[in-house]
C-alpha positions in Angstrom: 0.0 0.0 0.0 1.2 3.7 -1.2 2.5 6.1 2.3 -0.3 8.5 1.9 -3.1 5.5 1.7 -1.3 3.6 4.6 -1.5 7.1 7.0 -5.0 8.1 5.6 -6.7 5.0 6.4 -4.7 5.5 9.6 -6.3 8.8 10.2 -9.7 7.2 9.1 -9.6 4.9 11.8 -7.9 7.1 14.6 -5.7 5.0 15.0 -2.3 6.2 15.8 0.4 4.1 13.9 2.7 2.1 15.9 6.2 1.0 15.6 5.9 -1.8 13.2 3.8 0.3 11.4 6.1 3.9 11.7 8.9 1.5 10.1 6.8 0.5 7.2 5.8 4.1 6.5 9.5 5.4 6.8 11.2 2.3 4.6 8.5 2.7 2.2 10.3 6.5 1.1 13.3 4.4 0.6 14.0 2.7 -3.2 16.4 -0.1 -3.6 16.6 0.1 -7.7 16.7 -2.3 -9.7 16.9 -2.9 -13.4 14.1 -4.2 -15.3 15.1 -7.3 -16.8 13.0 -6.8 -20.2 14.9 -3.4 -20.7 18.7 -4.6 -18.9 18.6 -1.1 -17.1 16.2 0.7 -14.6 14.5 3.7 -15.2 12.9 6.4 -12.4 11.1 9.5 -13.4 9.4 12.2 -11.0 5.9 12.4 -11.6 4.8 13.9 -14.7 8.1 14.9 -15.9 10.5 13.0 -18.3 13.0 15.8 -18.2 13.5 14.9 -15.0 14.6 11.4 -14.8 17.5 8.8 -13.5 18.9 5.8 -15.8 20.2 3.3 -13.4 22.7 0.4 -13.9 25.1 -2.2 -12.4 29.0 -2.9 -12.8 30.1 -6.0 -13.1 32.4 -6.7 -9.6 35.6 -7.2 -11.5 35.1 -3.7 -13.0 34.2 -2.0 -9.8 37.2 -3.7 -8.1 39.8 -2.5 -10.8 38.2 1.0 -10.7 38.7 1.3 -7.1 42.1 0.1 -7.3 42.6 2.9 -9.9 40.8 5.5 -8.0 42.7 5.0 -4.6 46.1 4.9 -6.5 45.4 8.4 -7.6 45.0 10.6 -4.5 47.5 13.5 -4.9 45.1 16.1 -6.8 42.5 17.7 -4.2 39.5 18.2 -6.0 37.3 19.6 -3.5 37.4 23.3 -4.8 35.4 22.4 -7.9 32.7 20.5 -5.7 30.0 20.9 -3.6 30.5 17.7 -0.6 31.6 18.5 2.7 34.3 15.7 2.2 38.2 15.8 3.4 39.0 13.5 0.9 37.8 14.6 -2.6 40.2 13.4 -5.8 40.6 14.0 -9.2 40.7 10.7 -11.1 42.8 10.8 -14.7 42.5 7.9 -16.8 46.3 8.9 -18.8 48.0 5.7 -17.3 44.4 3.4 -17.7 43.8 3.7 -21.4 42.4 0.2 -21.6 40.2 0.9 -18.1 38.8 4.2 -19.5 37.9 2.8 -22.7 35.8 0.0 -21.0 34.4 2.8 -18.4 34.0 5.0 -21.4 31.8 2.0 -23.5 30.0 1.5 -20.3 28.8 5.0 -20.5 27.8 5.5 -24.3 25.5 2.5 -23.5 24.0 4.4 -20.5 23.6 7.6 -22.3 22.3 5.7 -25.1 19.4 4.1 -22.6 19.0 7.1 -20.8 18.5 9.6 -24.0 17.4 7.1 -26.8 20.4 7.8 -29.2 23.9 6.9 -29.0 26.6 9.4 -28.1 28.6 11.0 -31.1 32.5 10.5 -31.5 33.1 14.0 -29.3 31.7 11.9 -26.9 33.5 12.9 -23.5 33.4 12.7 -19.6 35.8 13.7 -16.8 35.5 12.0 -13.3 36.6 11.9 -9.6 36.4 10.0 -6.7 34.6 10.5 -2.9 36.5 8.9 -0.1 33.8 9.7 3.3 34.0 9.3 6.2 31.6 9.6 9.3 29.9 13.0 9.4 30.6 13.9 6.2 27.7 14.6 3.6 27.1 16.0 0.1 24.4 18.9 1.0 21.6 19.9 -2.4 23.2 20.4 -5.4 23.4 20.3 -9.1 26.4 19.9 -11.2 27.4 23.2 -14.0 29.0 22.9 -16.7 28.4 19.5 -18.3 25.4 17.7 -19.9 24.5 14.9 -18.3 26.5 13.3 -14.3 26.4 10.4 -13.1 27.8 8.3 -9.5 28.6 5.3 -9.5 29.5 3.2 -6.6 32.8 1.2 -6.0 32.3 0.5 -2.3 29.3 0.7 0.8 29.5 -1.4 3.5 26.3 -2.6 4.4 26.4 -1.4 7.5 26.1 2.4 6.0 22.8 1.0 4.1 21.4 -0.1 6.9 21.9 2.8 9.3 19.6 4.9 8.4 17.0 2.4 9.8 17.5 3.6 13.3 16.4 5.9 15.1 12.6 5.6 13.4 11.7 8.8 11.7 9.7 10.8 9.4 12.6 11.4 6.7 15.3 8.6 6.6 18.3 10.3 5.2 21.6 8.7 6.2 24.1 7.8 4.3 21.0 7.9 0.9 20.9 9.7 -2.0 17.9 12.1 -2.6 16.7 13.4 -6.3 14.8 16.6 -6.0 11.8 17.6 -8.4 12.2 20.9 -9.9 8.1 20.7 -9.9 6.8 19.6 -6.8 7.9 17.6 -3.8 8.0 14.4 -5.5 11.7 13.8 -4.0 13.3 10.2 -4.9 15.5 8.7 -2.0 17.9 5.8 -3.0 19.7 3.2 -1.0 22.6 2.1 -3.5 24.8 -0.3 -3.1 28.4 -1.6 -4.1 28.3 -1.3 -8.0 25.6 0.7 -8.4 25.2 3.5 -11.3 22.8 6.4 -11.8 22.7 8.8 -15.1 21.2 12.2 -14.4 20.8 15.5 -16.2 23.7 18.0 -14.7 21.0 20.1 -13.7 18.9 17.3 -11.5 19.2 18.9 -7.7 20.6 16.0 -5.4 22.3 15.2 -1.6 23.6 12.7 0.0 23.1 12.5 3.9 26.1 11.7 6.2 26.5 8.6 7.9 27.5 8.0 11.6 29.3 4.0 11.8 32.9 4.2 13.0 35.6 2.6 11.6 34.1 2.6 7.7 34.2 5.0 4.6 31.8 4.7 1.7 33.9 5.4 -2.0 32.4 6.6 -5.0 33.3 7.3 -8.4 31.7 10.6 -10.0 31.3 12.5 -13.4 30.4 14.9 -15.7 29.7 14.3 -18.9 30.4 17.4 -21.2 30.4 16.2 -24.9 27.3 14.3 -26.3 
């Protein structure tokens, strides 16, 4: 049953919702996404609006494990001047010693764009990335990426215990450690829990956050990007 029914026919029967019922309500805001097998990709829209909308994908685990290999060698450029996350460790991630790796990552992508926009990218076709290392506290507050056409995040390492923590306490508006999509229409917001290997394709001008986690001891690492040739 939908939130709003669940709490109307709450409200119908004066009933106050109790905890087994709160927890349904609240992990009900929550998506895990998933691709649709007919299609080989997943596909989430706001209401009403196509223009703002999220491709979704999955890496194959020997990919994501020689990306993150790459992406923790290379941790000498700070890149947190060009970004919005409130993140000690932000890096820029050149592919100039990975040609092989960037053109698989670079395939990868053309086939996402080509999902997410209906036509294949042209031979301009080009992207620039980086790579989130965050720790406990740290959070990406609302933003939208300038500059580029289309971003995307994909996800090269979350411990579960990150994914589940934002479980506890029971609230209104789980937050930590997910990603939120923001309609620039209404307050039809889109909350994810991703997971290692997960990718999402976005416009550059899709607002999004990602709340801070709390769990000692771990750090969640993610590769991101613009794309600024179609």
């Amino acid at each position: 049953m939908p939130t709003n029914t669940l709490v109307e026919k709450l409200m119908e029967d004066r009933q106050l919702p109790d905890e087994q019922q709160r927890r349904l309500i609240m992990e009900s805001q929550v998506l895990v996404p998933q691709c649709i097998p007919e299609w080989g990709y997943g596909f989430y829209q706001h209401q009403f609006h196509r223009d703002i909308s999220i491709a979704y994908n999955k890496l194959s685990d020997d990919l994501i494990s020689r990306l993150k290999e790459h992406a923790l060698s290379h941790r000498d450029v700070d890149f947190r001047h060009l970004l919005a996350g409130q993140i000690a460790e932000e890096y820029e991630t050149p592919f100039d010693d990975a040609p092989e790796l960037k053109k698989e990552l670079t395939e990868f992508l053309s086939t996402q764009v080509q999902n997410f926009l209906g036509n294949p990218p042209s031979k301009d076709f080009d992207w620039f990335g980086w790579t989130n290392i965050v720790k406990p506290g740290e959070f990406n507050p609302v933003h939208a990426h300038t500059d580029c056409i289309l971003s995307f995040i994909l996800y090269l390492d979350i411990p579960e215990v990150i994914r589940e923590e934002y479980r506890k306490p029971l609230t209104t508006l789980p937050s930590k450690g997910l990603i939120k999509f923001y309609s620039s229409y209404n307050s039809d917001d889109m909350t994810f829990n991703p997971k290692t290997g997960d990718f999402f394709l976005f416009t550059s001008n899709h607002r999004h956050s990602v709340g801070a986690f709390y769990s000692e001891g771990v750090e969640r690492i993610s590769f991101a990007g613009n794309i600024t040739k179609l």
